[in-house]
VOVO-643753 format. One line per field, with one value per residue: x, y, z negated of N, C-alpha, C, O, CB in turn; residue in three letters. Coordinates in steps of 0.02 Angstrom, whole numbers, plus 50000, padded with zeros to 5 digits. Glycine has a CB too. Example, Ala and Ser with C-alpha at 12.3 -4.5 7.8 and 13.67 -1.06 7.14 Angstrom:
<rs>
npx <- 50660/50642 $
npy <- 49716/49888 $
npz <- 49610/49646 $
capx <- 50615/50684 $
capy <- 49775/49947 $
capz <- 49610/49643 $
cpx <- 50660/50645 $
cpy <- 49835/50002 $
cpz <- 49610/49606 $
opx <- 50712/50670 $
opy <- 49834/50057 $
opz <- 49577/49598 $
cbpx <- 50565/50704 $
cbpy <- 49776/49970 $
cbpz <- 49548/49714 $
residu <- ALA/SER $
</rs>
This chain:
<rs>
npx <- 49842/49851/49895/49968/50153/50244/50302/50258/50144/50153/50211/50127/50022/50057/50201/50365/50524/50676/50761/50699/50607/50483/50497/50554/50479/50391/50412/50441/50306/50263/50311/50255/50121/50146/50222/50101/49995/50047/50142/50073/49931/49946/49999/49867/49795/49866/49836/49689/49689/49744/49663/49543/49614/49609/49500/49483/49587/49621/49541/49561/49584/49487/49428/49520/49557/49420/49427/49524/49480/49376/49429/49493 $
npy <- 49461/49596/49603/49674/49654/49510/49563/49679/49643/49555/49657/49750/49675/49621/49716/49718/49734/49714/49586/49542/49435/49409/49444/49331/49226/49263/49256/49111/49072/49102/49054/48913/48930/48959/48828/48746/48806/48825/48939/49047/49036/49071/49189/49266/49217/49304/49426/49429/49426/49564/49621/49628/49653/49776/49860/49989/50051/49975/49950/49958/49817/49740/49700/49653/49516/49468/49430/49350/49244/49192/49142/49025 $
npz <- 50729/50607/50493/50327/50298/50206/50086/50063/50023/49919/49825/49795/49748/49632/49561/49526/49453/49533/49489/49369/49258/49284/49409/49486/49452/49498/49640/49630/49637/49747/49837/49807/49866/49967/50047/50008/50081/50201/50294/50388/50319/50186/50191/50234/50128/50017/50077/50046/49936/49873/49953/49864/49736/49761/49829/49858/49907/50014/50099/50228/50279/50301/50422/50480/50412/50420/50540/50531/50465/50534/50616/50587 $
capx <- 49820/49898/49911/50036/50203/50222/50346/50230/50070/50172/50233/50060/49986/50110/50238/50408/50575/50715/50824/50689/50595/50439/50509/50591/50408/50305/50430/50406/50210/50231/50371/50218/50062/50171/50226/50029/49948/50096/50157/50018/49878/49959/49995/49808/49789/49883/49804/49633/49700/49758/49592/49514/49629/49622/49470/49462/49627/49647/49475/49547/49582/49424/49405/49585/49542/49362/49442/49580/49465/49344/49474/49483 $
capy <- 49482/49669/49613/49711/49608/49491/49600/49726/49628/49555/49740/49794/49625/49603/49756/49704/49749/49658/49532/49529/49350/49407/49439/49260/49188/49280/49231/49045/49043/49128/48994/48860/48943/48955/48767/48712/48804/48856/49004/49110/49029/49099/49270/49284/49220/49369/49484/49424/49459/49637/49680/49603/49692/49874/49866/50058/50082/49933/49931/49927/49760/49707/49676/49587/49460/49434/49388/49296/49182/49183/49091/48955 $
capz <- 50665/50586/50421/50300/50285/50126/50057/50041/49991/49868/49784/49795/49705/49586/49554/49484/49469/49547/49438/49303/49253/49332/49492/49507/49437/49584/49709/49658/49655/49827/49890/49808/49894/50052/50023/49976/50132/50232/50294/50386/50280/50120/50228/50233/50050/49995/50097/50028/49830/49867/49967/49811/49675/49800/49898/49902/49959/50076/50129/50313/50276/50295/50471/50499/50375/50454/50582/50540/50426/50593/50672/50571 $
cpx <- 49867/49871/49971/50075/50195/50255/50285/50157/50102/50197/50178/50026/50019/50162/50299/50472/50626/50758/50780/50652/50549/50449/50535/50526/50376/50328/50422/50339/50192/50259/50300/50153/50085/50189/50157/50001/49971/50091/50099/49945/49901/49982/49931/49763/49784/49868/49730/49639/49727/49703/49555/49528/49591/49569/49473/49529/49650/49589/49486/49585/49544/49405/49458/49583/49480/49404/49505/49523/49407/49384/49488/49446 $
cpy <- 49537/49639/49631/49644/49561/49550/49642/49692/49590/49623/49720/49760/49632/49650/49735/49737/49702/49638/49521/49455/49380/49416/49362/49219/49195/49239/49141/49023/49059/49058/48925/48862/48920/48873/48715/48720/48815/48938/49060/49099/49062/49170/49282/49270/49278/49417/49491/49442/49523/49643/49674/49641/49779/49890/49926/50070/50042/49881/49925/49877/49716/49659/49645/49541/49426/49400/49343/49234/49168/49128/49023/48897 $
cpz <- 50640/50498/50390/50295/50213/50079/50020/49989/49934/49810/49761/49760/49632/49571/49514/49503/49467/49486/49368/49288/49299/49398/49511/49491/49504/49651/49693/49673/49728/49883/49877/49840/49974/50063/50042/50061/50208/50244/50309/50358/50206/50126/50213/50158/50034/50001/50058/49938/49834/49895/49896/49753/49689/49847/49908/49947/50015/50095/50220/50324/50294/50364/50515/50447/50399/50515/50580/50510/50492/50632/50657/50613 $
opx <- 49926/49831/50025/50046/50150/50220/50270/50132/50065/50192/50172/49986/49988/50202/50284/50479/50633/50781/50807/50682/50568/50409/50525/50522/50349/50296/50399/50319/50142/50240/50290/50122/50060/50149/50158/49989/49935/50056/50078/49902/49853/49985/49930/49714/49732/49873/49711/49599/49736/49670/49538/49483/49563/49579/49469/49530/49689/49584/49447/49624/49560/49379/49448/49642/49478/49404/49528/49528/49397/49366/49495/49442 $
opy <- 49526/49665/49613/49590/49572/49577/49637/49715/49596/49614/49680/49793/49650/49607/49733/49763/49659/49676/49497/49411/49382/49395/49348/49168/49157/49208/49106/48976/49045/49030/48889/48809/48884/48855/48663/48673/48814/48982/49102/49142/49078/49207/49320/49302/49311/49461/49546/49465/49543/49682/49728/49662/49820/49923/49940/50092/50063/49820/49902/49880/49657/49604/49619/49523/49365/49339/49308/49178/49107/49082/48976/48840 $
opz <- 50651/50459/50415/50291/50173/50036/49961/49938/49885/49750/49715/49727/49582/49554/49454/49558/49423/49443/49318/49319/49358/49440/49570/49526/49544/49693/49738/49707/49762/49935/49925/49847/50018/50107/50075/50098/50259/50219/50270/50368/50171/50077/50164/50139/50031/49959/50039/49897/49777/49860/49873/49717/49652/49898/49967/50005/50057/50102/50262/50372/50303/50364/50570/50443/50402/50526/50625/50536/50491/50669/50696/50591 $
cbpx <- 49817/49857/49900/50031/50267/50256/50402/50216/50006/50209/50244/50023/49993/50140/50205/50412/50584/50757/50921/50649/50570/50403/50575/50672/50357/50296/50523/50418/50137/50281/50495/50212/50036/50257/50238/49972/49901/50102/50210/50004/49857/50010/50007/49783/49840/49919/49799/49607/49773/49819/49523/49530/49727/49705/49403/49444/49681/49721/49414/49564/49589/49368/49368/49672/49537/49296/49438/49668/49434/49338/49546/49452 $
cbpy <- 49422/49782/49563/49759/49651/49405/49638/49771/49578/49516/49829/49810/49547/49548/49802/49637/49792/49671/49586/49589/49294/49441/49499/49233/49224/49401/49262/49003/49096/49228/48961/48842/49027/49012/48780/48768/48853/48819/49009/49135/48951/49058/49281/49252/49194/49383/49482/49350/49409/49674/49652/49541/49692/49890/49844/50136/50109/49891/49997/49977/49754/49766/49721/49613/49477/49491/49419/49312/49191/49250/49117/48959 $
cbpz <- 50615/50628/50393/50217/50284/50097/50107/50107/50043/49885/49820/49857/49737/49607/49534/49475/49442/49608/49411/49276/49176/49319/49519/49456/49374/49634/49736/49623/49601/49860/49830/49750/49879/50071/49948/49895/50115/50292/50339/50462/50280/50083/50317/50292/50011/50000/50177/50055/49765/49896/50044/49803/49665/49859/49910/49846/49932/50057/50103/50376/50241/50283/50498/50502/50306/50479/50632/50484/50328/50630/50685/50515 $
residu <- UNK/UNK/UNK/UNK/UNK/UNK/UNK/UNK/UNK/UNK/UNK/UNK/UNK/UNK/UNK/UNK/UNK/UNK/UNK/UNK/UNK/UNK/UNK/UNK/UNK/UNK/UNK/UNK/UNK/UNK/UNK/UNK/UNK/UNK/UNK/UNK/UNK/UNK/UNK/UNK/UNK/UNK/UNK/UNK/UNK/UNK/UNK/UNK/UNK/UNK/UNK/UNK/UNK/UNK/UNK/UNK/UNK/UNK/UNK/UNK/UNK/UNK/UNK/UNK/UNK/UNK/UNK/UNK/UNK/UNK/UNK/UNK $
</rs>
């Protein structure tokens, strides 16, 4: 699966700057998604709420998420 890193699909969802509250918020809802579904089910979460926020610009998303959720 070529999905972007979290790092990034977190920026790109969520935009913050380090040391402020919201950055220490996102990173726990990410530590509780990752937690809830584990790790590469909440990889492919994330990916699915940035194609969702950005479809135009990360419309070539589309067809590494079909298939990751294919695989299920």
């Amino acid at each position: 699966m070529k999905l972007p890193d979290k790092d990034l699909l977190l920026n790109e969802i969520v935009p913050t700057y380090k040391g402020d509250k919201s950055s220490f918020q996102r990173q726990e809802i990410i530590n509780l998604i990752e937690d809830y579904f584990g790790e590469h089910d909440a990889h492919i979460i994330l990916a699915i709420a940035l194609y969702f926020k950005r479809p135009q610009k990360f419309s070539w998303l589309y067809p590494h998420l079909k298939k990751a959720l294919e695989e299920v």
